[in-house]
C-alpha positions in Angstrom: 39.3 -4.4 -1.8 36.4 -4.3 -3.9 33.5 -7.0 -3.6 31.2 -7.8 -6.8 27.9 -9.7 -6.2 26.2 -11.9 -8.5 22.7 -12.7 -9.2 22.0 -14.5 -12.1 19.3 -17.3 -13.6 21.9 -18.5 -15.1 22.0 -22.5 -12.7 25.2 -24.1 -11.8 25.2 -26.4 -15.1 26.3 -23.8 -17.9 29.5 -21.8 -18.7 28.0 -18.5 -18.0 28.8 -17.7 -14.0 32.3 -19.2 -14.7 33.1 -16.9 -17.9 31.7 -13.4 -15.7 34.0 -14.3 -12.6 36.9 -15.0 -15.4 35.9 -11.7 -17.0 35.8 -9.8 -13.6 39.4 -11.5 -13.0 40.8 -10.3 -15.7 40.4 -7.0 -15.1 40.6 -6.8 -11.5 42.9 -9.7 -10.3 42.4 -9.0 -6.5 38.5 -8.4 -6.7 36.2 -10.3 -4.2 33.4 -11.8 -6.2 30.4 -13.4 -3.8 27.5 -15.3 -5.4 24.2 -14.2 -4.1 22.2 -17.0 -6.1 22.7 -18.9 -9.4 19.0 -20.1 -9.2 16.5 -17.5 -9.6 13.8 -19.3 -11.7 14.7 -18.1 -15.4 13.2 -14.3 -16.3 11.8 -14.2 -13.2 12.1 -10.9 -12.1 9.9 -10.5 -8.6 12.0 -13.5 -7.5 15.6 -12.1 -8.6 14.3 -8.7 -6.9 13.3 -10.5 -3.8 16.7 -12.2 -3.1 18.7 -9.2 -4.1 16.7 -6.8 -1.8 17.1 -9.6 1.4 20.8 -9.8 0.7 22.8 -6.9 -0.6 22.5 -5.0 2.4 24.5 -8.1 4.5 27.5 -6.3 2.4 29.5 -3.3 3.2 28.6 0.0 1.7 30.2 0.5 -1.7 29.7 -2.9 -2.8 28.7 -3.7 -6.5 25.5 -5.8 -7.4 25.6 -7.4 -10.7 22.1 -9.2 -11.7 21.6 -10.6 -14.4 17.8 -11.4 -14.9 15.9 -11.1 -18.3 18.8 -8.7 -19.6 18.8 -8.9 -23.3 18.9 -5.4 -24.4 15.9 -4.0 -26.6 13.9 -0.7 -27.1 11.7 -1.9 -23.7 15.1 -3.2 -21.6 17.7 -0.6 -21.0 20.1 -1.4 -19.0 20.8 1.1 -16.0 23.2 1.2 -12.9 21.6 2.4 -9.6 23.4 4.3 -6.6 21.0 3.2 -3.8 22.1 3.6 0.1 25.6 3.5 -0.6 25.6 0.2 -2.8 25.6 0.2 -6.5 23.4 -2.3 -8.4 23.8 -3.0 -12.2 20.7 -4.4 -13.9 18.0 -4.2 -17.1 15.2 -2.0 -16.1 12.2 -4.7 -16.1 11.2 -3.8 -12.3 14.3 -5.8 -10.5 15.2 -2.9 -8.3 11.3 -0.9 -7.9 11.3 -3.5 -5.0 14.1 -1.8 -3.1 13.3 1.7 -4.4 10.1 1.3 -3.0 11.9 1.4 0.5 14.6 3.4 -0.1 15.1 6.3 -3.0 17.7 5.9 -5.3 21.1 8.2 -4.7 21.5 8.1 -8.3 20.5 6.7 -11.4 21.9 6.1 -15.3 21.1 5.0 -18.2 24.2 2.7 -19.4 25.3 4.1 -22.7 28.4 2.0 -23.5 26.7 -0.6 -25.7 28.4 1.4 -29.5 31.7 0.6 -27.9 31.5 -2.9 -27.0 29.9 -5.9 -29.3 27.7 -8.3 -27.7 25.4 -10.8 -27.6 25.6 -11.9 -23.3 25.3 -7.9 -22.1 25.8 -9.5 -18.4 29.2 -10.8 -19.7 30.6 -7.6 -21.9 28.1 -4.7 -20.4 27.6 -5.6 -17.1 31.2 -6.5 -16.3 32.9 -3.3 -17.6 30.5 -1.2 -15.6 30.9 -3.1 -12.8 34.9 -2.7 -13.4 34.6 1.1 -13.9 32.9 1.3 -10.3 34.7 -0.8 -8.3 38.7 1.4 -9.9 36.3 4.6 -8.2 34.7 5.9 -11.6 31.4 7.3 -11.7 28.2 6.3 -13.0 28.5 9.9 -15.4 31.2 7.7 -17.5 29.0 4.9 -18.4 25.4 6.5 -18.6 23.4 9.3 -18.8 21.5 10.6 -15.6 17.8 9.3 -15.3 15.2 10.1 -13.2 12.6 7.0 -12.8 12.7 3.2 -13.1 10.2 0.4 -14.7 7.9 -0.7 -11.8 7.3 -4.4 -11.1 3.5 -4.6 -12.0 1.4 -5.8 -8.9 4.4 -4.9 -6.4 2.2 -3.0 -4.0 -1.1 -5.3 -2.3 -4.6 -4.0 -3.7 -6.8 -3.1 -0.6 -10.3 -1.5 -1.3 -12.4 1.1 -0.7 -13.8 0.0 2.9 -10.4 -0.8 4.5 -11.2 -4.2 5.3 -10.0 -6.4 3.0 -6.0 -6.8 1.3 -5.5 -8.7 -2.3 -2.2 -9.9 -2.2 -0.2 -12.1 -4.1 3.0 -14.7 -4.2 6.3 -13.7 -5.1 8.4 -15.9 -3.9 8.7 -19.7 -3.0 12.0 -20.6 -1.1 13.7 -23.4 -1.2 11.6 -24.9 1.9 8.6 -24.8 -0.2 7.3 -21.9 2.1 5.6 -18.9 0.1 6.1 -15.4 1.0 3.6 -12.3 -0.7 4.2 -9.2 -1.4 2.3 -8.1 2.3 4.8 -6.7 4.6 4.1 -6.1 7.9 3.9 -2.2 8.4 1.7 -2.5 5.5 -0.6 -5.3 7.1 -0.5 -3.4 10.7 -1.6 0.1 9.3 -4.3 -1.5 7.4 -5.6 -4.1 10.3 -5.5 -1.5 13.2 -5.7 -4.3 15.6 -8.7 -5.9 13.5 -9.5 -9.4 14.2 -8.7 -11.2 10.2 -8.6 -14.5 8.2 -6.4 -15.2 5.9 -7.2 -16.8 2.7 -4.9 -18.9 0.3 -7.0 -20.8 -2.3 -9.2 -23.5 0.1 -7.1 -22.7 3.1 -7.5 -20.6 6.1 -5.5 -18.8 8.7 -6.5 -16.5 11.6 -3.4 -16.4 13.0 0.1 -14.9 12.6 3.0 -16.6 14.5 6.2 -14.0 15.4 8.1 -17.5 14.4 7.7 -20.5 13.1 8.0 -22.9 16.6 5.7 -20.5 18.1 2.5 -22.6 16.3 4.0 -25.8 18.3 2.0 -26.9 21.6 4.6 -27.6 23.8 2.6 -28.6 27.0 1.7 -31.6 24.4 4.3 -35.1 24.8 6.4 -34.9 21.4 5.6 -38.1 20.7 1.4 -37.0 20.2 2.0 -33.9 18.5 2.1 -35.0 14.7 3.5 -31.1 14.2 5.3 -32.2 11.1 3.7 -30.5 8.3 1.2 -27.9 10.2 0.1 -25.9 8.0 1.4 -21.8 10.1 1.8 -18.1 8.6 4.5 -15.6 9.7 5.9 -12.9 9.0 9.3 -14.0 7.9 13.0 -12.3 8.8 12.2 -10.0 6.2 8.9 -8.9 7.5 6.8 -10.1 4.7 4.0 -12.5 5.1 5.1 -15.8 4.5 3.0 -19.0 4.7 5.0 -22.0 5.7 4.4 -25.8 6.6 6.2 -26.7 10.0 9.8 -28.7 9.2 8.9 -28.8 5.6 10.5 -31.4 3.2 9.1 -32.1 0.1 10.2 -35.5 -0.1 8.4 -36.5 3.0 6.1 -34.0 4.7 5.7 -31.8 2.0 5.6 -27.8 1.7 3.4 -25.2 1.8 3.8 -25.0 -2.4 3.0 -28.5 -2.7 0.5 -29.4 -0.1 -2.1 -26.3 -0.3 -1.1 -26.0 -4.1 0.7 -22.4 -4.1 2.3 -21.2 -7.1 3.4 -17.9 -7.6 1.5 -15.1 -8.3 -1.4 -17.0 -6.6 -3.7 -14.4 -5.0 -3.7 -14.5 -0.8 -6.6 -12.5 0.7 -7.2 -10.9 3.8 -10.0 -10.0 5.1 -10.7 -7.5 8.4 -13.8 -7.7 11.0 -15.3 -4.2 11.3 -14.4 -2.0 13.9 
C-alpha cells in the first residue's frame, strides 16, 4: 500500500487539507495518507524544510512527500518532484528540500511539466495530487517532468564562520512548539570547527558556555527538589536532530515561559559562537 505525506501551512480551520485527502481518495481509494504537520507558519520555508527533513525518513522507503509551502506557480517557483534516498518529495523550488540535499544528493530530479493539461489556481490540490497519484500507481518522474540538474538554495542555510576559525554566525530556524529555538548549527559542523575549544555562546543578551547531551542533564540532582527552582533554566543542547537548540527547562508559555519568549528569540535571530585560541 502506498503512503502519501502531507506538509502544508495550510492550519486545521480551512477546507484545504480536507479537499487534497478527498482528491488523493478519489483516485487511489486504498492510499494511506499521514499528516506530517498542518502548522508550518505561512510561507515559511526554513520551517516547512525543517519538519519535513526530521520526519520523512520515520517512513518506509518509497513513500511520497507532498508539501505544500509558498507553492503558487510563477517564472521564480517551479514546481519539481525530487527522488532523494529512496523517498519522493513533491514541492515548489523556493529552498524547501536544499536542507535535505545538503545531507544527502538527490537520486533524481524533475521539473514538473503537467501544468498545460490541468487548470488551476491551488497547484497543491490539482498539480501536486496527480503527481503524487502517478508515483505512488509506479510511474516515473520522466512522465510528469523533465530531468534537472540543481535546486533553489535556502539563503543563509549554511552558519558563516570567519577567516580565523574562532567564531560561528548562526541563525534561528525554527521555534517548536515548546518555545525552544533550534539554528541552523549542527553538531559535526560545531565539533570540526571547535576542535575541543573552550566557547560561549551568544543569543542577543544571553550567554551559554555549556552544551548539555540532554535536557535533564543541566538539573543538580544532589540538590532537594523542593530548592531547585529548575523550572525555566535557561540550557542549550543539541537536540534529537543534532542541531543546536536553546531551550528553557519544562517550558510552558503560560506559566514559566520559553526560550522564544523569555530571552526574546525570533527566528532568523543571529546566535554567535565564539572559540578561545588554541
Amino acid at each position: 500500500m502506498a503512503i502519501i505525506t502531507l506538509t502544508t501551512d495550510f492550519g486545521e480551520k480551512d477546507h484545504f487539507a480536507g479537499s487534497i485527502k478527498g482528491a488523493i481518495y478519489s483516485e487511489l481509494p486504498n492510499v494511506k495518507i499521514v499528516d506530517i504537520s498542518h502548522s508550518v507558519s505561512p510561507f515559511n520555508v526554513p520551517e516547512a524544510a525543517y519538519i519535513i527533513q526530521n520526519a520523512y525518513s520515520s517512513f518506509p522507503k518509497g513513500t511520497i512527500h507532498v508539501i505544500g509551502i509558498d507553492s503558487e506557480l510563477n517564472p521564480e517557483n517551479k514546481h519539481i518532484a525530487v527522488q532523494l534516498d529512496d523517498h519522493y518529495f513533491i514541492c515548489a523550488n523556493n529552498g524547501i528540500m536544499s536542507m535535505i540535499c545538503s545531507d544527502i544528493a538527490p537520486q533524481k530530479i524533475v521539473e514538473i511539466n503537467i501544468h498545460d493539461k490541468i487548470e488551476t489556481s491551488f497547484p497543491v490540490l490539482d498539480v501536486f495530487v496527480k503527481v503524487a497519484c502517478h508515483i505512488a500507481r509506479g510511474g516515473t518522474l520522466e512522465v510528469i517532468g523533465k530531468v534537472i540538474n540543481t535546486i533553489k538554495p535556502i539563503k543563509n542555510l549554511i552558519p558563516f564562520v570567519n577567516d580565523e576559525k574562532n567564531q560561528i554566525i548562526g541563525s534561528i530556524i525554527y521555534i517548536d512548539n515548546y518555545g525552544n529555538v533550534i539554528t541552523n548549527i549542527k553538531r559535526k559542523f560545531f565539533e570540526s570547527i571547535q576542535r575541543t575549544r573552550a566557547f560561549e555562546i551568544s543569543a542577543r543578551n544571553y550567554k551559554f558556555k555549556t552544551i548539555y547531551n540532554k535536557y535533564s542533564d543541566a538539573i543538580n540532582y544532589e540538590i532537594p527538589e523542593e530548592k531547585r527552582y529548575d523550572a525555566g533554566k535557561g540550557l542549550v543542547v543539541f537536540n534529537s536532530s543534532d542541531y543546536l537548540e536553546i531551550a528553557v527547562y519544562k517550558s510552558d508559555s503560560a506559566t514559566v515561559g520559553s526560550a522564544s519568549t523569555l530571552m526574546g528569540l525570533n527566528m532568523r535571530d543571529t546566535v554567535t559562537i565564539n572559540f578561545s585560541k588554541i
